[in-house]
N, C-alpha and C positions, 0 to 999 in steps of 0.2 A: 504493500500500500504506500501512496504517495504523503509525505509528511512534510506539513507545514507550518511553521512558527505562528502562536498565536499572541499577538500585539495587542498591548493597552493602550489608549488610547493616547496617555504621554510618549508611545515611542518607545515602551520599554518592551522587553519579552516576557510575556508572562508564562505559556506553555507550547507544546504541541499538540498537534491535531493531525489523527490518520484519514486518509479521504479513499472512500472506497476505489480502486481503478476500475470498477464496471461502471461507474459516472463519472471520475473527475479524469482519466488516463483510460482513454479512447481512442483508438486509429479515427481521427478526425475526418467525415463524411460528408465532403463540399457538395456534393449535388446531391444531397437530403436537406443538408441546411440550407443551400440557396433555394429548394424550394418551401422551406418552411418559412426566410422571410418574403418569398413573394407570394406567399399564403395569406401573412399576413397583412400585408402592404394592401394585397387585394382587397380582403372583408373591409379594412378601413375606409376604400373606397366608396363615394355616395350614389355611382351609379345613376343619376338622377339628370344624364346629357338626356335629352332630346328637341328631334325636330319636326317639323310637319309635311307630310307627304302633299299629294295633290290634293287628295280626298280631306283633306287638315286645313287648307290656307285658306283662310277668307277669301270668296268670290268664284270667275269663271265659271259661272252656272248655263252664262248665256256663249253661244255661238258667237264669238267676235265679227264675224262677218259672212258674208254668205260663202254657200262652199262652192259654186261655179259664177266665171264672169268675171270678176276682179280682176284677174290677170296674176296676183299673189298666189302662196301658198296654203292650201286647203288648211284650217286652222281648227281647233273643235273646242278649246278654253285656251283664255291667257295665262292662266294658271297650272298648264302643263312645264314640266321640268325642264325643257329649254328655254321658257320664255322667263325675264329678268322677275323675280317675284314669284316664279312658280314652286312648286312643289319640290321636297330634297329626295330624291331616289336611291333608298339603300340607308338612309342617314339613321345614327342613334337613335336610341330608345331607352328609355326607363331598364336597366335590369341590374342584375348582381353580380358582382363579378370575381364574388368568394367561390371557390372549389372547394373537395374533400381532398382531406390526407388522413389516411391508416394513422391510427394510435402509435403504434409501433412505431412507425416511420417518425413522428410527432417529438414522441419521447426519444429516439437517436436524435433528431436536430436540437435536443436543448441539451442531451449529453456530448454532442461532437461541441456545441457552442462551447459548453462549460470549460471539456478537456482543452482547447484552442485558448480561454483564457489562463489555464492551468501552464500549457508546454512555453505558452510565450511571457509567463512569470507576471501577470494580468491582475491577478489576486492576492485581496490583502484580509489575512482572518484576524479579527479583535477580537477580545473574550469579553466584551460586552457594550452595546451603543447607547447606553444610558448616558443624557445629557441631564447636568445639576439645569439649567436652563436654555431655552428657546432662542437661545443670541446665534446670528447670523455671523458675526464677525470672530465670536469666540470656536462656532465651528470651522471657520472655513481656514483658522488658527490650527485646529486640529487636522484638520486636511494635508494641511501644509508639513506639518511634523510624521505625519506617515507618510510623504512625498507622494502625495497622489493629484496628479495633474492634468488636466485634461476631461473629460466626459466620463464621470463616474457613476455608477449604479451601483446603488446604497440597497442591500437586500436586510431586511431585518423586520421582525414581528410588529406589528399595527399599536400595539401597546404602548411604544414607545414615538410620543407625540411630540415630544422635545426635538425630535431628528428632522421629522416631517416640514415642523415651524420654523427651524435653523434655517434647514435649508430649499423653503418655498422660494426664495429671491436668487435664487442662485442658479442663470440658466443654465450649468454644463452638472446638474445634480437632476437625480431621479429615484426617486423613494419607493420600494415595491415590497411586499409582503413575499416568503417564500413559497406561499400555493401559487402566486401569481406570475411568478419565474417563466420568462417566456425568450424564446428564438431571439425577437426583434431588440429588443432592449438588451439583451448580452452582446451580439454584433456589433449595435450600435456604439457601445461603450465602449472608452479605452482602458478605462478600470474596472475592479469588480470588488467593492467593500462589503464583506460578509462578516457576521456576529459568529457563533459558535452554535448557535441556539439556530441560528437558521441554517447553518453546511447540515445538521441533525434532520431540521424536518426537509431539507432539500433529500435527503439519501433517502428518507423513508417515502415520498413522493414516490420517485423513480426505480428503488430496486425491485 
């Protein structure tokens, strides 16, 4: 099993922690994970383009002109798709454009994620994110002393609302619970600050 020092929040060592290698030491699955975050990129999508065919666009009810005589082309609405204002042929519509993906497959892409922040030294375990209070500037002080720079993803239990409040103001911070552990948000981050208490319920999730 893979072992990794677990940090107080001063920066000091407090213990170690072994991390199963059936989820954190992974042969890393790039075309599982890439389609798990365009799994999810999709469902986020509102889906909600649309245009109006012929039979949609206000007017063209009447014959624009007659159909012999004129010397022009026989015509039957202005509101046909060649004409400037007419109807869109083929155009968007309303739909969804979430797919399915297999459980299985699901749970490889948040274990190749995880293993990928693991092999490339991505994670930082504390033994606990209790903050004495809610200060924006006193966390981002602690940030700073575990060297963690960049877009971080803060996993740790709901309970703890002092993290939440730290760091609302803080656009390259992200607060998530460990049931809520997903694809997009580990990719996305260049960090990964985990408590001790969630690596636990993250293992029991997954194995």
């Amino acid at each position: 099993m893979a072992k990794l020092d677990v940090i107080k929040l001063n920066g000091e060592k407090a213990s170690t922690v072994e991390l199963n290698d059936a989820i954190w030491n992974i042969e890393v699955n790039e075309i599982v994970l890439s389609e798990a975050v365009r799994l999810q990129m999709a469902s986020l999508r509102q889906g909600t383009h649309d245009t109006k065919g012929r039979s949609e666009v206000s007017g063209g009810g009447r014959k624009p002109w007659r159909q012999k005589g004129t010397g022009r082309a026989r015509q039957g609405s202005i509101r046909a798709p060649h004409w400037v204002g007419g109807g869109i042929v083929f155009g968007p519509t309303p739909r969804s454009h979430s797919f399915k993906m297999n459980k299985k497959e699901r749970r490889l892409a948040i274990k190749s994620a995880l293993s990928d922040k693991l092999q490339n030294k991505e994670i930082c375990v504390v033994d606990s994110l209790e903050l004495t209070s809610p200060k924006t500037k006193e966390f981002n002080n602690t940030l700073n002393t575990l060297n963690l720079n960049g877009k971080t993803l803060i996993v740790t239990d709901g309970e703890n609302g002092n993290v939440v409040l730290a760091s609302r103001n803080m656009a390259n911070l992200h607060v998530i619970e460990p049931s809520s552990i997903n694809v997009l948000d580990l990719v996305g981050a260049d960090n990964l600050l985990i408590d001790v208490a969630s690596v636990n319920k993250i293992e029991e999730v997954l194995k």
